[in-house]
N, C-alpha and C positions, 0 to 999 in steps of 0.2 A: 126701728124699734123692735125688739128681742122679742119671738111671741112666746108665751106662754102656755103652758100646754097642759090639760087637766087630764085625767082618769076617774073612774066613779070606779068608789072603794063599796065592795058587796058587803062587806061588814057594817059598814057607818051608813051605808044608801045615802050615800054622798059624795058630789064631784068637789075633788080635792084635787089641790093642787099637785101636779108631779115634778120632785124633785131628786135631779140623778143624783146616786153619792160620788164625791171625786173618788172613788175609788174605780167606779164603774168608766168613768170619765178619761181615765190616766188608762187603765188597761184597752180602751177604746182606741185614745194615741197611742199605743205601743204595736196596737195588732195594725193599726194602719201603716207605722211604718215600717214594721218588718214584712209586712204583703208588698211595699211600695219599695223596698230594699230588694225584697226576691226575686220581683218584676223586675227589677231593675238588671241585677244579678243577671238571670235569663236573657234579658235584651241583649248585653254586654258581650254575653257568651257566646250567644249567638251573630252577634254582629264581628265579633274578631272571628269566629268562626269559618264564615259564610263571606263577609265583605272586607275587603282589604281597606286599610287606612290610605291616602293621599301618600303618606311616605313609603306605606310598604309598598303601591303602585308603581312607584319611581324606582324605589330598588328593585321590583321585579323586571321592571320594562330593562331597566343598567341590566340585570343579568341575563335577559333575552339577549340585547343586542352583544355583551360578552360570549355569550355560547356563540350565537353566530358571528361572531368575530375568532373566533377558536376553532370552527369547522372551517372556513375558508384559512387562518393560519395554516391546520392541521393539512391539510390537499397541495398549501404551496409549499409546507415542510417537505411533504412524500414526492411532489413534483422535484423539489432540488436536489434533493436524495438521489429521485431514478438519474437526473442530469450527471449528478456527482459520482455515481456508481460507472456511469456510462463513460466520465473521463478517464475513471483512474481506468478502466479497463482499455482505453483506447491509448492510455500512458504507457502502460504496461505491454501490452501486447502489440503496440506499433513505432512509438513512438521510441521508446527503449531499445525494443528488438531493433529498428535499424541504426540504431547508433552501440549496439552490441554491450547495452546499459544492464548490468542486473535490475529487476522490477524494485519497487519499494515494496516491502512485505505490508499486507493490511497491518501484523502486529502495528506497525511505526506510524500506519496513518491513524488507528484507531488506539490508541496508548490508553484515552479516556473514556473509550466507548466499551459497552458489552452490548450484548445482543439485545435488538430493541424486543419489548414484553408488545403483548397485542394491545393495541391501544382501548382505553376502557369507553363504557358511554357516555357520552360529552354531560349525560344530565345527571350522569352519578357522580360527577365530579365537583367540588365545591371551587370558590375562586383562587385561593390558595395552590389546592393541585392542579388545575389551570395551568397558571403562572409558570409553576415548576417544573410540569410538563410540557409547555412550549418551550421554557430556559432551553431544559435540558437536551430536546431536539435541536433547538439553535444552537447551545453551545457544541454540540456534536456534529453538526454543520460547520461550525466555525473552525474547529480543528483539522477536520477533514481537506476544509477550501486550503487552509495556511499550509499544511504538506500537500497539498497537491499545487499550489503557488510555490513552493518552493521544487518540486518537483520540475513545475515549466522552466525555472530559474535554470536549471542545470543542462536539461536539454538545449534552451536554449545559448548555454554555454557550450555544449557537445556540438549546437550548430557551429557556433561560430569556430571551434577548432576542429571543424569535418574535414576540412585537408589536412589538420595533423595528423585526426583519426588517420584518415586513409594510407597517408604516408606510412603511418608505424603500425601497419599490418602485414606481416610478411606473405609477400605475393609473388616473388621467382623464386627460381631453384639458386642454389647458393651455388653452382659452377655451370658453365658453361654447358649444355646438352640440347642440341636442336635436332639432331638424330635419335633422340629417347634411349639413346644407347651406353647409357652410364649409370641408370639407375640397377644395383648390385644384389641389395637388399633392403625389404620394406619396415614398415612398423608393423611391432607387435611379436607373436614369439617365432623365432627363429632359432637354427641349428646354431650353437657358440662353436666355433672357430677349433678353437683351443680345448674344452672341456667334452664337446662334441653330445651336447644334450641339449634341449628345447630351455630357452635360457625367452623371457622379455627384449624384445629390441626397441627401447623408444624412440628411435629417429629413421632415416633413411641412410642408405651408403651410394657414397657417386664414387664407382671406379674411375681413375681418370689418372694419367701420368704423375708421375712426382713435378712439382713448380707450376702445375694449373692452378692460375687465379681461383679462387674462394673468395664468392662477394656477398656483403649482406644484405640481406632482402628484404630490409627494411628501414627507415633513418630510426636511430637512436643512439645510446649514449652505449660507450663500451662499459659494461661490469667488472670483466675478467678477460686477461689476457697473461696464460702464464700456464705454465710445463704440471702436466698432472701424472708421475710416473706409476705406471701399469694401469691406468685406465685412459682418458682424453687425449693423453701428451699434450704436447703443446696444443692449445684450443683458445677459442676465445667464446666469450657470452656476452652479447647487447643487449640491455634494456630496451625498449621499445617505447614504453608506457603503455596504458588502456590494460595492462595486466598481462602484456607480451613477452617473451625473449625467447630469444633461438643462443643456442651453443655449436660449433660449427670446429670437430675434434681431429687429431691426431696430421696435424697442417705438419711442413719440413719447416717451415719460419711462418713466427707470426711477424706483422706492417702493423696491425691495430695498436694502439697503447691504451690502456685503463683511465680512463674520464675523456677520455674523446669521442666526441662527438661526429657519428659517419650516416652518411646517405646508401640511402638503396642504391646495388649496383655499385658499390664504392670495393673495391678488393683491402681487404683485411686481412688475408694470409694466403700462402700456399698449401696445394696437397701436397700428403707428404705420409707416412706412418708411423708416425712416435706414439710410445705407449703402448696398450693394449691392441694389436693390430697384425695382421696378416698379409698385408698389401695396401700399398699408396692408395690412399680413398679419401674422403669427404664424409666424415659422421656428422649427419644435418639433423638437430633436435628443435621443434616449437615447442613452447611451453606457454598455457593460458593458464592466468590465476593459479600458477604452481604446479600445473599438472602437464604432463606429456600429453600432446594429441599428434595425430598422425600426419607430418608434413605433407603428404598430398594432397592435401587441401587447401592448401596454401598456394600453388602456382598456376592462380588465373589471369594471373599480368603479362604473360609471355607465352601463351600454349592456345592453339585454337583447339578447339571443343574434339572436332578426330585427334589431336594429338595428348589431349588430357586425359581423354578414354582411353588411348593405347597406353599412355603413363599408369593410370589406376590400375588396369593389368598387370602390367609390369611390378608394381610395389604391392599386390596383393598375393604372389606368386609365392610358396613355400620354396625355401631355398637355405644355404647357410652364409649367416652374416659374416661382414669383415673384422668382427673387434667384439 
């Protein structure tokens, strides 16, 4: 039952009944629920504020264990990194050099890579850069493994032809000399013969009779076999392969013919001096990857160690060449 509720009115000195107006009534609901909205409001703000929801829990916990899934990526990227640094360096510097391989240039390994940026802190990173930044470490891993996989590919081709290797490196002297007594003139600049000034000499000179075998010191394939008037004369040049040939100049008859194929030790022609020449000799030139180097380095097939040193003597000796 609704109680009733009276007031005494000082004018009438009489308890009257009190009656709210709904005006007082309606503005009463209004103030209750805009305090009960504000409260509410405040709770709300405070509660997103201060206490995570059940779902934003679970996404924070995913992106806890993402970051730590990211630091342990990030340690076995840089771990495979130093492994992969450490091959190609041991590619390069051993494994090439004894098969006398030019290295692979980093350009070719790294075609997709530039320099890595210092890596940022794993918590100022959102999931996005993440992602993109392990890709990119891994795909720059992957490139690197494919040329450096292809890299063992070839070595281990250069294995398997390391007797051809060996073979088609010229290693005797191209005539006959076991008394060291034939080397004339060395590489490098000598007196010219004919013009009588400091002239380039790119090969050696073997003084030695006219009709002395001339053998080549290395198996490969003939290039050239044929008369050069006023320089070689008659001469011949083998290909070797690995980036070899020797030219072997101013012979009385060449034996070699052009596309045949000769063995070390195999005689190719005679001495002789046709051409550019001053006396019956042996003009012996090696050539790696196009360029003239100096044949005394070449004859450690047939020379013990006192007689190579007496040789380097010999061919380092200022003097005037034959041709």
């Amino acid at each position: 039952m609704k109680k009733i509720k009276y007031y005494y009115n000082t004018h009438t000195l009489r308890y009257e009944k009190l009656i709210t107006p709904i005006r007082v009534k309606l503005l009463r609901i209004f103030g209750f629920i805009a305090s009960a909205l504000v409260t509410a409001g405040i709770i709300v703000a405070i509660a997103f504020r201060y206490i995570d929801s059940p779902k934003e829990l679970i996404l924070k916990q995913k992106n806890e264990a993402l970051n730590d899934n990211y630091k342990l990526l990030s340690q076995q990227v840089v771990q495979l990194q130093q492994k992969m640094g450490e091959l190609e360096k041991r590619d390069n510097d051993v494994y090439r050099s004894i098969f006398e391989s030019s290295p692979i240039p980093d350009s070719a390994r790294l075609k997709a890579m530039q320099a890595d940026k210092e890596i940022q802190l794993v918590q100022s990173l959102g999931n996005s850069e993440l992602v993109d930044s392990i890709s990119s470490q891994l795909n720059n891993l992957t490139l690197r493994i494919a040329y450096q996989a292809k890299s063992y590919d070839d070595i281990n081709n250069l294995i398997k032809n390391k007797e051809k290797l060996i073979a088609a490196i010229p290693a005797i002297q191209p005539v006959a000399n076991k008394n060291l007594t034939r080397v004339a003139s060395g590489f490098g600049t000598r007196i010219d013969p004919i013009y009588k000034i400091g002239k380039f000499h790119a090969g050696l000179d073997f003084a030695a009779p006219q009709g002395t075998p001339i053998y080549a010191t290395a198996d490969g394939v003939v290039k050239e076999a044929s008369y050069n008037e006023g320089g070689y004369g008659n001469h011949v040049v083998v290909n070797h392969g690995y980036g070899y040939e020797t030219l072997y100049g101013h012979m009385v008859r060449i034996k070699a013919r052009n596309g045949t194929r000769v063995k070390r030790g195999e005689v190719i022609g005679y001495v002789g001096s046709t051409g550019k020449s001053t006396g019956p000799h042996c003009h012996y030139e090696v050539h790696r990857n196009g360029q003239p180097v100096d044949p005394v380095y070449y004859f450690y097939n047939d020379l013990t160690p006192e007689q190579y040193d007496r040789l380097l003597k010999l061919a380092t000796a200022s003097n005037q060449s034959f041709d």
